[in-house]
N, C-alpha and C positions, 0 to 999 in steps of 0.2 A: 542642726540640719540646715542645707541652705535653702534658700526662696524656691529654686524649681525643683528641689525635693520635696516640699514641702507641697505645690502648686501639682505635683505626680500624684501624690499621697491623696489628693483631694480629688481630684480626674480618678485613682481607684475609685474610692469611698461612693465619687457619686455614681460612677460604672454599675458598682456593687448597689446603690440604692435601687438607681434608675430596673435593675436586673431585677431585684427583689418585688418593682411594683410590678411589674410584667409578669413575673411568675411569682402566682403566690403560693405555689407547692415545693418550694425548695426546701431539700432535704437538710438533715442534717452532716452528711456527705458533703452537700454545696457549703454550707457555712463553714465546716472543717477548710476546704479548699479556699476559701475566699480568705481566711484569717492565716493561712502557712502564706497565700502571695502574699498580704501587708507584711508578714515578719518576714519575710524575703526581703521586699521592699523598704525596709527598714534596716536593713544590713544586717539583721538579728536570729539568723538561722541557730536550730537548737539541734538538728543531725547530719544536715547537708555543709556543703563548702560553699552555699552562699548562694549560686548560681539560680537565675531564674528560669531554669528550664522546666520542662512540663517532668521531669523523674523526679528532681527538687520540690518541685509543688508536692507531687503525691505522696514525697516521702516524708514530709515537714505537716502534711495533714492527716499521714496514717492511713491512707488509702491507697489504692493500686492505681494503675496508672488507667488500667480499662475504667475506671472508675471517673478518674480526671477527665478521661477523653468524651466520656457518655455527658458528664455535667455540662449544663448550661452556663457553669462559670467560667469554663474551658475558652470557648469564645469569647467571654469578653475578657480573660485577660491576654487569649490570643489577638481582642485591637489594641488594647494598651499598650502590649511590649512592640507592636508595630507603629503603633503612632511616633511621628519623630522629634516629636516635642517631650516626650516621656522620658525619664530620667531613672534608666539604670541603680541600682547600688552600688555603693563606693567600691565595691569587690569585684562587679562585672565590669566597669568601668576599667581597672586596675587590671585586667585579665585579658581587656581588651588592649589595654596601653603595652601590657607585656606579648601579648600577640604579633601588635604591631612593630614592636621594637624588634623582635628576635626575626621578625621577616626582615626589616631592614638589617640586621645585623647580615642573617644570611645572603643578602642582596650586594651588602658589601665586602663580605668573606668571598664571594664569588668571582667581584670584578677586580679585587687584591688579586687575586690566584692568577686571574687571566693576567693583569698589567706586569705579575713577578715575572709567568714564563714568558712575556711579550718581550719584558727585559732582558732575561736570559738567554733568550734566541737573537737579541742585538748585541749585546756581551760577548756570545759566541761568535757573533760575525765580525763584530770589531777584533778580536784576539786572533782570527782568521787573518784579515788583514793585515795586523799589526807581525804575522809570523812571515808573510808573502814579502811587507818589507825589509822585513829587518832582512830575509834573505837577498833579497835585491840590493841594501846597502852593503852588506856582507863583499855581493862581488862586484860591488863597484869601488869601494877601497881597496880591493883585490888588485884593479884594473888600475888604480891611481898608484899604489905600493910599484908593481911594473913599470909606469911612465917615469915616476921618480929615477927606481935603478937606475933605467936606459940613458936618462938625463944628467943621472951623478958621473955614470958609466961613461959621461962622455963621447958618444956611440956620435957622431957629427953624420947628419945626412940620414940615419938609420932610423925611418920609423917603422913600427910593424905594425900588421892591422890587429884591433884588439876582435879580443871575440863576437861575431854578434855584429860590425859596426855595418853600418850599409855609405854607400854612396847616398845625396841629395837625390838622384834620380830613382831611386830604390834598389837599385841591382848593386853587385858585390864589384868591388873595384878590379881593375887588372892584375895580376902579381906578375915586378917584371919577372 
């Protein structure tokens, strides 16, 4: 057992004394309750899954829960498990550690998902572009395969306008 398990164990014990001087009519109801929290507290449940909840307590001491709630041990092990120096069982701890892990997991299954389709909608826009090109090189080879001809073709003097082309001033040249 480590130092502040052991240092919990002992903040029970004295809870549980200091409870007993104050009420000296505690049942044996209360003693049942006080002995299922230390075996709680102790990692050493004998029906429950460990957990220090108040249906764990009541069921690890054989009582109901209206039972739990009416006892005066009820309180004080409801300041113990609030106090923030108190030290859980290696189980709730563990339950706590898996809690927190499977939020993070979720946390990062989520923003996987968003960054995939982020990608996929940049993917689709690059293969967009990439189709816009390749048709615009398509007819501009088109346009270069014709100049060549005309050039082999030895056409002297004879240029034609190609499709599309514009004058420097923006308007369409004259044809004579």
């Amino acid at each position: 057992m480590t130092g502040s398990m052991d240092e919990t164990l002992q903040a029970v014990r004295t809870a549980f004394a200091r409870l007993a001087r104050e009420n000296t009519g505690l049942t044996d109801i209360d003693q049942q309750i006080m002995r299922a929290f230390e075996q709680l507290m102790l990692g050493r449940p004998e029906i429950t899954d460990g957990r220090t909840s108040a249906v764990n307590i009541a069921a690890e001491a054989g009582v109901s829960r209206a039972s739990y709630y009416r006892s005066p041990v009820a309180a004080v092990i409801k300041g113990i498990l609030s106090s923030p120096e108190a030290r859980r069982p290696e189980s709730d701890e563990l339950r706590q550690e898996v809690a927190r892990l499977k939020q993070s997991e979720r946390e990062l299954r989520r923003e996987k998902g968003a960054e995939i389709r982020e990608l996929r909608a940049t993917v689709a826009a690059y293969a967009n572009q990439i189709q816009i090109l390749a048709l615009r090189n398509a007819e501009l080879e088109a346009d270069t395969r014709r100049l060549h001809a005309q050039l082999a073709g030895k056409q002297a003097g004879v240029v034609k306008q190609l499709k599309g082309a514009r004058t420097a001033t923006g308007s369409s040249p004259v044809q004579p």
